[in-house]
N, C-alpha and C positions, 0 to 999 in steps of 0.2 A: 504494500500500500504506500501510494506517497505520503511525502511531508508535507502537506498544500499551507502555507502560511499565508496570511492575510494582515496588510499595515491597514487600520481603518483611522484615520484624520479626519477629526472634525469637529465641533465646539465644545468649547468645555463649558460656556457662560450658562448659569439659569437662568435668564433675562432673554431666552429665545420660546418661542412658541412650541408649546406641548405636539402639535403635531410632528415636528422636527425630530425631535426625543422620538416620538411612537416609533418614525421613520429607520432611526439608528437602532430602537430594539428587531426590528422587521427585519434588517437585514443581517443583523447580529445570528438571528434565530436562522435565517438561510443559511450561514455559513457555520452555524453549532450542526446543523443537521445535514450540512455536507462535509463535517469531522475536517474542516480547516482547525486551523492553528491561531493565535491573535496577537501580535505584538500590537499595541497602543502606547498611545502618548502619555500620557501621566495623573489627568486629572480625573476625580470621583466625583466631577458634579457635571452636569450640562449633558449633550449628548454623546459625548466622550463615555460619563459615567453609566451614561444607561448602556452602552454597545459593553462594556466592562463588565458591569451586572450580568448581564445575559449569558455572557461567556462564564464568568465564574457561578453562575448557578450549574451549569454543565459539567460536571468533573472531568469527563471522559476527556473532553478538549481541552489542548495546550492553551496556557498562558504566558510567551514567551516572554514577554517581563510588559513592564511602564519606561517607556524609554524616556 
């Protein structure tokens, strides 16, 4: 099986519209369930934190760090 890793960039700010966030867990949950990998940027808030969340609810998938 490959090592399919995935950088996902994108807001960290809460001062963005909730559908944005929905957005980033949407695709978070596409790439949990196609057993990608996730390096990310650093922050736990905005839609940065929710793509984060979703990945660490997932065990099975990699959390290559917070860069």
């Amino acid at each position: 099986m490959e090592n399919n890793i995935v950088f996902m960039a994108c807001s960290s700010r809460d001062a963005i519209a909730n559908e944005y966030k929905e957005i980033s867990i949407n695709i978070s949950k596409i790439f949990v369930k196609n057993n990608y990998s996730l390096a990310t940027g650093g922050a736990s808030t905005g839609m940065m934190g929710k793509s984060f969340s979703e990945f660490h609810k997932n065990q099975k998938n990699k959390l290559i760090g917070r860069i």
